[in-house]
ChimeraX commands (.cxc) that place a marker at each C-alpha (Angstrom):
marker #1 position 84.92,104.56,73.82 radius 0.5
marker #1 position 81.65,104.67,75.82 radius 0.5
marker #1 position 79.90,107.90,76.03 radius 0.5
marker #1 position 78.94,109.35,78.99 radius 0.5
marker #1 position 75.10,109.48,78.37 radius 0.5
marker #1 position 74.71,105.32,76.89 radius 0.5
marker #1 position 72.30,104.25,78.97 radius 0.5
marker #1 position 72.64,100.09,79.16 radius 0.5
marker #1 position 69.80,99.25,80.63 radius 0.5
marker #1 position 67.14,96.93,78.77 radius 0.5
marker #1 position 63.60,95.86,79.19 radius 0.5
marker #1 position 63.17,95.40,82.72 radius 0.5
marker #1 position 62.24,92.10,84.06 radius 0.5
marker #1 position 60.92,90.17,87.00 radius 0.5
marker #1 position 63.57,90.00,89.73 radius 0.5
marker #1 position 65.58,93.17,88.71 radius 0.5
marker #1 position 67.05,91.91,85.66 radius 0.5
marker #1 position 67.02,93.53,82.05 radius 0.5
marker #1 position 67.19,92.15,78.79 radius 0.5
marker #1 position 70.64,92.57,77.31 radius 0.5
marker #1 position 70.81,94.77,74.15 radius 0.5
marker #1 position 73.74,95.09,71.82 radius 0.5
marker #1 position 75.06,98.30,73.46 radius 0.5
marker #1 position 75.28,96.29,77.08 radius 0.5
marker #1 position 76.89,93.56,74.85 radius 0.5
marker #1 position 79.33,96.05,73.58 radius 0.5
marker #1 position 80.30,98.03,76.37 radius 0.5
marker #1 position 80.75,94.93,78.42 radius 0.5
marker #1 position 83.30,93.80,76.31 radius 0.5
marker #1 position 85.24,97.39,76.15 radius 0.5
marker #1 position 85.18,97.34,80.03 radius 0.5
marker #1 position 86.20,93.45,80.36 radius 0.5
marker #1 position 89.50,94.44,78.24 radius 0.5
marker #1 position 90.16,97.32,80.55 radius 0.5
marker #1 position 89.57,95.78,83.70 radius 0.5
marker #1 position 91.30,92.43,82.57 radius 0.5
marker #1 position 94.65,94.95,82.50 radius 0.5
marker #1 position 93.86,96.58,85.64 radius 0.5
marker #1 position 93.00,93.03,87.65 radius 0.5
marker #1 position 89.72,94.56,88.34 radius 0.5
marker #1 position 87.89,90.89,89.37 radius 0.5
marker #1 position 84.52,92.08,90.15 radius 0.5
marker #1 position 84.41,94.11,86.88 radius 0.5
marker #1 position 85.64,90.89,84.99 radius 0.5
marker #1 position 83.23,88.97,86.38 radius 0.5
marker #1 position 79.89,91.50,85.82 radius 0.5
marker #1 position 81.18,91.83,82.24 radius 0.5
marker #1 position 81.28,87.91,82.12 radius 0.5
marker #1 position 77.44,87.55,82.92 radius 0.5
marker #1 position 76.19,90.17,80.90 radius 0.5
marker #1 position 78.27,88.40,77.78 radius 0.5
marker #1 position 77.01,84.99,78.88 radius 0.5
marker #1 position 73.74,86.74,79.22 radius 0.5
marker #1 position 73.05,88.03,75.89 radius 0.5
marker #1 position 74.91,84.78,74.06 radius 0.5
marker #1 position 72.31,82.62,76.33 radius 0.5
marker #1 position 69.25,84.85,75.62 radius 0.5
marker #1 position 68.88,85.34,79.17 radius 0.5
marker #1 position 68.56,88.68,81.31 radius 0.5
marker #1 position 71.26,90.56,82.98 radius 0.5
marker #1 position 71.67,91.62,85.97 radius 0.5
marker #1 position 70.82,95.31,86.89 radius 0.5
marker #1 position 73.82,96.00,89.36 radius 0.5
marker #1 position 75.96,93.76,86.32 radius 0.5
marker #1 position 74.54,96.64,83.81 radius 0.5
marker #1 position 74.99,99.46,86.04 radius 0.5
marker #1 position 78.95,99.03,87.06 radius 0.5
marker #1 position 79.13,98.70,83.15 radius 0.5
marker #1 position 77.49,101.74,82.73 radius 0.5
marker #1 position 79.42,103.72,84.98 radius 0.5
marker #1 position 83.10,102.00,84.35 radius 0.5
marker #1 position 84.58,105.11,82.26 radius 0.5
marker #1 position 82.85,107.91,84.45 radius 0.5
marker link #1:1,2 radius 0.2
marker link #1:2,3 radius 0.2
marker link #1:3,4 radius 0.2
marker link #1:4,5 radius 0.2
marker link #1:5,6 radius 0.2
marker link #1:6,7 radius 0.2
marker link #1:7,8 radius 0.2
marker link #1:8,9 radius 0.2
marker link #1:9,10 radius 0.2
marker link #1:10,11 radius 0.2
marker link #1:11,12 radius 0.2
marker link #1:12,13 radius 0.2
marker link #1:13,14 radius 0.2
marker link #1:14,15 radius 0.2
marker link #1:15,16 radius 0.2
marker link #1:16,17 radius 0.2
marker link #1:17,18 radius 0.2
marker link #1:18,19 radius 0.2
marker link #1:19,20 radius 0.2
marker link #1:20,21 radius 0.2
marker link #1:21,22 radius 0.2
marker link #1:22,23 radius 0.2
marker link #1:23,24 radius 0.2
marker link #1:24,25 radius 0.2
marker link #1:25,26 radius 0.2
marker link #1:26,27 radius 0.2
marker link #1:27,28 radius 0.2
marker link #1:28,29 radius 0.2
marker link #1:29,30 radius 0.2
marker link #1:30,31 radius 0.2
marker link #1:31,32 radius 0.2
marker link #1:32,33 radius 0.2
marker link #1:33,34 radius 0.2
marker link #1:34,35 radius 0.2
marker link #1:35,36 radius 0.2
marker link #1:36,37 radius 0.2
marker link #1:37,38 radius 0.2
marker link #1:38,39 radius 0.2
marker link #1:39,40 radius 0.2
marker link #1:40,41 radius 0.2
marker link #1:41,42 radius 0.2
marker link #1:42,43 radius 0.2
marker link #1:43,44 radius 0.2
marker link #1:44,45 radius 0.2
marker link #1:45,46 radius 0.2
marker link #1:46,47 radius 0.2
marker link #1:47,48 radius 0.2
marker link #1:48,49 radius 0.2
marker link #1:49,50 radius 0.2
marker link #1:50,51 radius 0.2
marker link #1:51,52 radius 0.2
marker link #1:52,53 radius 0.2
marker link #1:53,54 radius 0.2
marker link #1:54,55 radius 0.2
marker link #1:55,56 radius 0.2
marker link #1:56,57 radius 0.2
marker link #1:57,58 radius 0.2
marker link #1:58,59 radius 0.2
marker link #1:59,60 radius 0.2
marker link #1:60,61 radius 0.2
marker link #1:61,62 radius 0.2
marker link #1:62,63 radius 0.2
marker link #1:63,64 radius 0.2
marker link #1:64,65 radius 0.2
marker link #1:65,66 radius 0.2
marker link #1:66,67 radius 0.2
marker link #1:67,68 radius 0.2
marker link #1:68,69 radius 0.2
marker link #1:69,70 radius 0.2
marker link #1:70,71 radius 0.2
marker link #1:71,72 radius 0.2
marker link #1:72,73 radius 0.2
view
């Protein structure tokens, strides 16, 4: 489960986008199964670009990292 102090946010880039570590990687795909049962879209689809991020090598976007982050509080 994610802890309440992970902090998911990467190097920050131009344009308000971070680098995607492994902990964004991870927690992204804890959060896509739960919101996948609850039918939470918007969830589904943040988790989707910060897991097509990091297998791309691109950057993520802050708000994507953010509702990640803050999923379980």
């Amino acid at each position: 489960m994610i802890g309440m102090g992970l902090h998911l946010h990467g190097a920050r880039r131009p344009g308000g986008r971070a680098a995607v570590d492994r902990a964004a990687v991870d927690a992204a795909w804890h959060v896509l199964e739960a919101a996948n049962e609850l039918a939470d879209e918007p969830t589904v689809a943040a988790c989707r670009r910060i897991i097509d991020a990091s297998l791309n090598g691109a950057s993520a976007d802050e708000a994507d990292l953010q509702r990640v982050a803050d999923y379980f509080r």
